[in-house]
C-alpha positions as a Markdown table, in Angstrom:
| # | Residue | x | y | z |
|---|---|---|---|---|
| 1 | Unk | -8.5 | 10.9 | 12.5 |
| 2 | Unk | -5.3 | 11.5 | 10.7 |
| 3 | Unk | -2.0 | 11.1 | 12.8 |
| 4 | Unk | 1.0 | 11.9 | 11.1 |
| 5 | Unk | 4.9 | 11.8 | 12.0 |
| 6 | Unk | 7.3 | 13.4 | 9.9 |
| 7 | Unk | 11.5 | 14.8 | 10.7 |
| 8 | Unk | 11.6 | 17.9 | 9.7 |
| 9 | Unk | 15.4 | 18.3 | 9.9 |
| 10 | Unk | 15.3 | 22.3 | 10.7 |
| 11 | Unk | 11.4 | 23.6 | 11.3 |
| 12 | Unk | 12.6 | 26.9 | 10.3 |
| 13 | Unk | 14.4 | 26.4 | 7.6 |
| 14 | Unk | 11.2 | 23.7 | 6.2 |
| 15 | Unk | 8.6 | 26.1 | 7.6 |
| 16 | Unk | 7.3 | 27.1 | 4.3 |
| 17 | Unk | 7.1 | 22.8 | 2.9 |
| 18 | Unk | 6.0 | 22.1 | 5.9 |
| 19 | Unk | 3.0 | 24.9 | 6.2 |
| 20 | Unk | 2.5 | 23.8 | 2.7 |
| 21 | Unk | 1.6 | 20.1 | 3.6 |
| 22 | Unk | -0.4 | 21.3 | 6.6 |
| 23 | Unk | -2.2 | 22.7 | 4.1 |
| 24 | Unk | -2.2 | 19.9 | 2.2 |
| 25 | Unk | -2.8 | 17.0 | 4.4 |
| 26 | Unk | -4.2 | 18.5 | 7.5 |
| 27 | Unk | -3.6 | 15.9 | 9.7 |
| 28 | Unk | -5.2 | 15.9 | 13.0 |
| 29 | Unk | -1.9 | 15.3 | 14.6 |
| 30 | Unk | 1.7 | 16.1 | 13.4 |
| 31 | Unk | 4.5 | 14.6 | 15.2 |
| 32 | Unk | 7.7 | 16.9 | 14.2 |
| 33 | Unk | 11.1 | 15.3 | 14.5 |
| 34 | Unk | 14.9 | 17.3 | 14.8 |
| 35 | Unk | 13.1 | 20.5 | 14.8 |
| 36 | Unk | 16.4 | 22.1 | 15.8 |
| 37 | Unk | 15.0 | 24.7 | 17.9 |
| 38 | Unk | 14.3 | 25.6 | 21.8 |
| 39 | Unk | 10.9 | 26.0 | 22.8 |
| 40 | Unk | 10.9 | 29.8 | 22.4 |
| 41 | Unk | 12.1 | 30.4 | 19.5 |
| 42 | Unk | 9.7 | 27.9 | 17.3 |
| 43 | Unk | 7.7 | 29.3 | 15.0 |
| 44 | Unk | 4.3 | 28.4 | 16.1 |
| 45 | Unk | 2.6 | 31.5 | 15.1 |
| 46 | Unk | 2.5 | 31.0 | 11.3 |
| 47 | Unk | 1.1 | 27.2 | 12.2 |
| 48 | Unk | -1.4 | 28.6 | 14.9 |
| 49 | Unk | -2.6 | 30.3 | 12.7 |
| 50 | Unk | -3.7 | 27.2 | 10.8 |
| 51 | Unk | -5.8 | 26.2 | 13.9 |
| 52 | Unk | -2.8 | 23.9 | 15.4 |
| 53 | Unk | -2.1 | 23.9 | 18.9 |
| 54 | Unk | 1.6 | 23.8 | 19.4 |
| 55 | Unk | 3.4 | 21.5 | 22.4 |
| 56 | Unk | 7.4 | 21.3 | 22.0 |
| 57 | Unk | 10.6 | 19.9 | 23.5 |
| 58 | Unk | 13.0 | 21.7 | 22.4 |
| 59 | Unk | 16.8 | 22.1 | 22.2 |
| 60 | Unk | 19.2 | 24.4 | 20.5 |
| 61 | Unk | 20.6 | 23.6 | 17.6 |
| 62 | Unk | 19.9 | 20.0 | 17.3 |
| 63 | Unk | 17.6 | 16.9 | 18.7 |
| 64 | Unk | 13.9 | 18.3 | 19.5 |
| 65 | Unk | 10.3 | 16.9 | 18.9 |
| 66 | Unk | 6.9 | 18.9 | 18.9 |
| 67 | Unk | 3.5 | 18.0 | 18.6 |
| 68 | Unk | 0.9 | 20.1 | 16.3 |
| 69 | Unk | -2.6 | 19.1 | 16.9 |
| 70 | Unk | -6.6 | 20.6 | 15.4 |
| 71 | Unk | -7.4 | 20.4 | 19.4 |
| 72 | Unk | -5.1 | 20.6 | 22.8 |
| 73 | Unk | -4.2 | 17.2 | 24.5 |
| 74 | Unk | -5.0 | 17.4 | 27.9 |
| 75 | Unk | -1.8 | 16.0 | 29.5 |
| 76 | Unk | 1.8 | 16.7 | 27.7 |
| 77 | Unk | 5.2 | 14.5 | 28.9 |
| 78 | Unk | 8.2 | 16.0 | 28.0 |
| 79 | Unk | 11.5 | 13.5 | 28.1 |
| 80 | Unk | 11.8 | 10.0 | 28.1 |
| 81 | Unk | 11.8 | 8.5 | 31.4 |
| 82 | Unk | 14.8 | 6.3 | 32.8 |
| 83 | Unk | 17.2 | 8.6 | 33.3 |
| 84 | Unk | 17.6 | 11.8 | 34.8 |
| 85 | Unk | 20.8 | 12.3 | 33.2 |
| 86 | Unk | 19.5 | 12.3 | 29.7 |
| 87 | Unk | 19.2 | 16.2 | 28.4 |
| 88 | Unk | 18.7 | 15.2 | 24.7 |
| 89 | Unk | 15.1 | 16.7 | 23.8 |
| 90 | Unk | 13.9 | 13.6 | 21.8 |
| 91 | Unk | 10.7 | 12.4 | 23.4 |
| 92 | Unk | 7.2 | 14.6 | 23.9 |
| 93 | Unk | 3.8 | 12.8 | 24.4 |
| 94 | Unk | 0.4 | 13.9 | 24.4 |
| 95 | Unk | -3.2 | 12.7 | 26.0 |
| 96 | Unk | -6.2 | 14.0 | 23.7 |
| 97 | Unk | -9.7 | 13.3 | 25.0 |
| 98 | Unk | -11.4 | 11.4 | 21.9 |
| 99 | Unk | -15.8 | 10.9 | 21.9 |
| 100 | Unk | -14.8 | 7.5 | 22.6 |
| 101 | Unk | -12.1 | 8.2 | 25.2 |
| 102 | Unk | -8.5 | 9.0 | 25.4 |
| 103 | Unk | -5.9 | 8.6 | 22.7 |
| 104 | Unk | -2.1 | 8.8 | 23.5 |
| 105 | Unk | 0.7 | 10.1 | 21.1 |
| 106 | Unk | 4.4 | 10.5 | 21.0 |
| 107 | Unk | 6.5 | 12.1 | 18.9 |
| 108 | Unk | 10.1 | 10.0 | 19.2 |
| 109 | Unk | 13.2 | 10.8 | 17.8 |
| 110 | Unk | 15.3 | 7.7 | 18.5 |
| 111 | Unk | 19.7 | 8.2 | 18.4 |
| 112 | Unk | 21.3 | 7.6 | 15.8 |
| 113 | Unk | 23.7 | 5.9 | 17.5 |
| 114 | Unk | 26.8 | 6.6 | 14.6 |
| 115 | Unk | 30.0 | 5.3 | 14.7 |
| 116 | Unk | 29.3 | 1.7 | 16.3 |
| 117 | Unk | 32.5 | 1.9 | 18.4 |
| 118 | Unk | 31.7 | 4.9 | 20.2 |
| 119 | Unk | 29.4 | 5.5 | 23.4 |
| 120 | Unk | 26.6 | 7.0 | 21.0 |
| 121 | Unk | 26.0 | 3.5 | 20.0 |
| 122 | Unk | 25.6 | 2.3 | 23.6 |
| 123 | Unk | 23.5 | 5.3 | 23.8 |
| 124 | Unk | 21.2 | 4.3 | 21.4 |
| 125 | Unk | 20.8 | 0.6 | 22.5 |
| 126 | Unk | 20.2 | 2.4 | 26.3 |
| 127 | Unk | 17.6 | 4.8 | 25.0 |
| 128 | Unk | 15.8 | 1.7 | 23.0 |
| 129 | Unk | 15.6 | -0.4 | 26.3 |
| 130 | Unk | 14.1 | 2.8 | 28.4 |
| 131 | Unk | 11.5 | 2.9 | 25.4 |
| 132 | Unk | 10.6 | -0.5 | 25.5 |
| 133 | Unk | 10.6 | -0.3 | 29.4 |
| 134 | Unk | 7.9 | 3.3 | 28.6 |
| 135 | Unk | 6.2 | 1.5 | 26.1 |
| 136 | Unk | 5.7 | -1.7 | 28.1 |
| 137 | Unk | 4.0 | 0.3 | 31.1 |
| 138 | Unk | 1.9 | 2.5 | 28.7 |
| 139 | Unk | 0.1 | -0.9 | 27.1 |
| 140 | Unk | -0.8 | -1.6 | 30.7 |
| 141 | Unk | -3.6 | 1.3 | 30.2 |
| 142 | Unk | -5.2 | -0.6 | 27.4 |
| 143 | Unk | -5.6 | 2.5 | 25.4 |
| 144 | Unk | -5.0 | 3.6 | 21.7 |
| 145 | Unk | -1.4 | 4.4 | 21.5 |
| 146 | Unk | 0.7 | 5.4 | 18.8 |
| 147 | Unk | 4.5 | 5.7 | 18.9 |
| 148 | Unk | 5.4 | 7.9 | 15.9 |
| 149 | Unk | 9.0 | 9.1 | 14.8 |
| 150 | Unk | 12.6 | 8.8 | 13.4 |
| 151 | Unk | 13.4 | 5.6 | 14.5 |
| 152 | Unk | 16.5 | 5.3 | 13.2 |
| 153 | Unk | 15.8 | 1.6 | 12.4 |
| 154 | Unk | 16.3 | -0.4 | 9.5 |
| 155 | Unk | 13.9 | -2.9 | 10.8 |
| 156 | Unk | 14.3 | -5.7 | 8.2 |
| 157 | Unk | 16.4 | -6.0 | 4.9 |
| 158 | Unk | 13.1 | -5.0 | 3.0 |
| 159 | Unk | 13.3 | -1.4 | 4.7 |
| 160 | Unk | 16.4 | -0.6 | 2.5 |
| 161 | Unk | 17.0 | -0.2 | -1.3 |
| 162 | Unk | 20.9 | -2.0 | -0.4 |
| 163 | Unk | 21.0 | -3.6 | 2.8 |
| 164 | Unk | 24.3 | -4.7 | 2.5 |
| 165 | Unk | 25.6 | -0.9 | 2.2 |
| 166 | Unk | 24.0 | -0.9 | 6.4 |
| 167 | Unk | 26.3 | -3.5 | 7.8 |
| 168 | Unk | 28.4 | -1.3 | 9.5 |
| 169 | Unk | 26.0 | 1.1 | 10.4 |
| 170 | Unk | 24.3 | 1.6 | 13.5 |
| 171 | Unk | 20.5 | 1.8 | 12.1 |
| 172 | Unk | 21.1 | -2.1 | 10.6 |
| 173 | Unk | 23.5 | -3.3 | 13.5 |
| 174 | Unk | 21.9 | -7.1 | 14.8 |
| 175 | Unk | 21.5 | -5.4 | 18.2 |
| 176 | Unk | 19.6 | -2.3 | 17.0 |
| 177 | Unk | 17.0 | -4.5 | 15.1 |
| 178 | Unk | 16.6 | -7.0 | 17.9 |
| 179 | Unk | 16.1 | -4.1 | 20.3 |
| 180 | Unk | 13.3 | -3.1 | 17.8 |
| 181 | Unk | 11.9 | -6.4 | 17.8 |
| 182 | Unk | 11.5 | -6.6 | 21.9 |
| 183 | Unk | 9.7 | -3.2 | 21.4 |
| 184 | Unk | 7.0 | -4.4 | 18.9 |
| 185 | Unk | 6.9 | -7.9 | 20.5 |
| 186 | Unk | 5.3 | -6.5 | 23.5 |
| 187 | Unk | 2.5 | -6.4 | 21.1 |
| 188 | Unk | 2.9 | -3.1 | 19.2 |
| 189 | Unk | 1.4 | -2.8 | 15.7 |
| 190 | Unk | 4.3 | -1.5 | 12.9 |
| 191 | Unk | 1.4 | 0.1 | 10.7 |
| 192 | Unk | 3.4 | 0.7 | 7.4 |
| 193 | Unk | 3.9 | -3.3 | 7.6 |
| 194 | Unk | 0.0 | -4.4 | 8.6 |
| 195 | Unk | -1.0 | -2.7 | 5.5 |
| 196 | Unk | 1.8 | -3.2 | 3.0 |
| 197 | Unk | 4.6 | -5.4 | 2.3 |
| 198 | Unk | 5.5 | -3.8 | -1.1 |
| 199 | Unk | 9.2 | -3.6 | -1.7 |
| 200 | Unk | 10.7 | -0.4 | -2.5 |
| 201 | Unk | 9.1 | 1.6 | 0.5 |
| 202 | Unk | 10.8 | 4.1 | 2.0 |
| 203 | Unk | 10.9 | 6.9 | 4.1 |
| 204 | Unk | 13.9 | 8.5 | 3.8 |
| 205 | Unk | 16.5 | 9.4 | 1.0 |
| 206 | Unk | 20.1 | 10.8 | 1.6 |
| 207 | Unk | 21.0 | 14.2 | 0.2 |
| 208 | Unk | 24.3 | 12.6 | -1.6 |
| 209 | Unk | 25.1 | 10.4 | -4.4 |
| 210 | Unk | 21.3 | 11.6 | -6.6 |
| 211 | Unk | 20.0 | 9.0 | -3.7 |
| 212 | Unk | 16.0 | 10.4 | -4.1 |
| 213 | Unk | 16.7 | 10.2 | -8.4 |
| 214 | Unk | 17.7 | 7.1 | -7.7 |
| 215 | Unk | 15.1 | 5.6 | -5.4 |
| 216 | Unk | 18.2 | 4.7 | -3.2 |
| 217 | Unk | 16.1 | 5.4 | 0.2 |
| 218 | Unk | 15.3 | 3.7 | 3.6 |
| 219 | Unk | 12.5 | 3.5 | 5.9 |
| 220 | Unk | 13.5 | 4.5 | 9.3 |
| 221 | Unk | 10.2 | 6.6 | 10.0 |
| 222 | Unk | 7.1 | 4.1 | 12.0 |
| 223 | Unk | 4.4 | 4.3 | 13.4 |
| 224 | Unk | 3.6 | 1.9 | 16.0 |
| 225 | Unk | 0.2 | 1.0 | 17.7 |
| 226 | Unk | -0.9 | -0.4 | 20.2 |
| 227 | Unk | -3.8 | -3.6 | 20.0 |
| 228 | Unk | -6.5 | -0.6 | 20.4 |
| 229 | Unk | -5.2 | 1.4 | 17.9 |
| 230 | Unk | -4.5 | -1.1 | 15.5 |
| 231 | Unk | -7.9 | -2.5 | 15.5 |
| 232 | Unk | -8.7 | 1.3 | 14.6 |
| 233 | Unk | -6.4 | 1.3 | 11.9 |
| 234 | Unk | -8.1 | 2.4 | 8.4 |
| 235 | Unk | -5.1 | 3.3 | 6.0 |
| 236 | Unk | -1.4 | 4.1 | 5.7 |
| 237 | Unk | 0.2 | 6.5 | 4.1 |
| 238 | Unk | 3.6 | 7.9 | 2.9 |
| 239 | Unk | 3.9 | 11.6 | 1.3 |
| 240 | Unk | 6.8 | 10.5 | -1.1 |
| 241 | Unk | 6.1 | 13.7 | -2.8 |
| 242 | Unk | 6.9 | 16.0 | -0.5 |
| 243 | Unk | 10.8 | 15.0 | -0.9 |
| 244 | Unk | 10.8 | 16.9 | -4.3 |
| 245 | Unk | 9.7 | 20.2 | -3.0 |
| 246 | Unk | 12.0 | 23.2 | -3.0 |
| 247 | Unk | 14.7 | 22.7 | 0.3 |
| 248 | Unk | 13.1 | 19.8 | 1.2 |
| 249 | Unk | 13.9 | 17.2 | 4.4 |
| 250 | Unk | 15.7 | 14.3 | 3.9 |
| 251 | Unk | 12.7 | 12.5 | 5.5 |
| 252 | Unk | 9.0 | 12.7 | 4.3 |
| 253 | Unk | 5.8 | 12.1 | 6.6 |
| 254 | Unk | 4.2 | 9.0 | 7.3 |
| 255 | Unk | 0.6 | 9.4 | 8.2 |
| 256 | Unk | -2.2 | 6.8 | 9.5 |
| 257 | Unk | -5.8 | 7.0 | 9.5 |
| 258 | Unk | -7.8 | 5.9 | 12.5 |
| 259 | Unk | -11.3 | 5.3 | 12.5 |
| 260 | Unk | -13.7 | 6.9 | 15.7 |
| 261 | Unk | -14.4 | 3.2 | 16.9 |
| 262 | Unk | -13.1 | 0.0 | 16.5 |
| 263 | Unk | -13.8 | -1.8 | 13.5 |
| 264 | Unk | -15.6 | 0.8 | 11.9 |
């Protein structure tokens, strides 16, 4: 099975890359970040017609996640849970009944949390301790689990071409990545990492400055698994490529294969 998670940064105005890669990759499940849409208005019938089954969250404009998948879950969650309050469209998450039982998937589109000295940053660090607080009840079920989305984590100094150009940002900020740590601790699975430690691996590339010419990128995009999905983990996968299409995201897909049984 091939689990994707990609930020598409506008579905309709990447509709055309990202049918293309659909076509391409065919991944069992696509998790779409910033699709920049409400729920009606997303243009599922051109990737229906592909054979996907479409679940979104959606929100006008900005924010919004959605989940493209070969067969229906049979559960959907829309929102993160912690707060009631909370109308950003940034967390969807999907049940699919698997030959050897279910498999859970979210699609995550973390804050950004930009400037540090406003209350977007202590939105972000608030959002990260309601996923950690999700993510720690969820590994009670002792099921495959896969966290997938834009992050907005520079997780170690590795994950960016110039660290140094992050100190003052909120993706590299000591709290951010410490936050990021309590989440994996728990015992989740960064899957780009378990596979690869190569330097120069990243995920996303600004539009400014020739940053993709110049290999000046980050990697803010993860998957994370938990214990039964990790010991299901066959490859990993990043679809650099794609960046060089025509109008193309700032961000380009991450995508993990799982095998049908553990070890296998």
């Amino acid at each position: 099975m091939l689990i994707a998670t990609w930020n598409i940064n506008g579905v309709k105005a990447r509709l055309d890359a990202l049918l293309a890669w659909l076509d391409e990759r065919s991944p069992d499940i696509a998790c779409l970040q910033e699709i920049k849409s409400v729920d009606e208005n997303f243009p599922r019938q051109a990737i229906e017609e592909r054979g996907y089954h479409v679940e979104t969250h959606g929100q006008k404009g900005f924010n919004g996640v959605a989940l493209l998948s070969k067969t229906a879950p049979t559960a959907v969650g829309r929102g993160l849970p912690g707060d009631d309050s909370d109308e950003h469209a940034r967390y969807i998450e999907g049940v699919w009944q698997t030959d050897s039982g279910p498999l859970r998937v979210a699609s995550l589109y973390l804050p950004n949390g930009n400037p540090i000295d406003t209350p977007k940053f202590a939105y972000k660090l608030a959002w990260m301790e309601r996923l950690i607080a999700h993510a720690r009840a969820a590994l009670e079920r002792e099921e495959p689990l896969v966290l997938a989305g834009d992050y907005n984590v520079i997780a170690q100094r590795a994950d960016a071409a110039f660290p140094d150009n992050w100190l003052g940002d909120a993706l590299f900020q000591p709290e951010t990545r410490a936050a990021f740590r309590r989440l994996t601790n728990l015992g989740l699975t960064d899957a780009l990492r378990a596979s690869s430690d190569a330097a120069g691996t990243y995920t996303f590339w600004d539009y400014q400055a020739g940053a993709w010419q110049k290999n000046n990128g980050i990697r803010i995009d993860h998957l994370l698994l938990s214990p039964e999905a990790q010991e299901r983990l066959v490859s990993v996968g990043i679809d650099k490529h794609v960046r060089a299409w025509e109008k193309p995201s700032d961000h380009v897909p991450v995508i993990i294969e799982l095998a049908d049984q553990p070890g296998s």
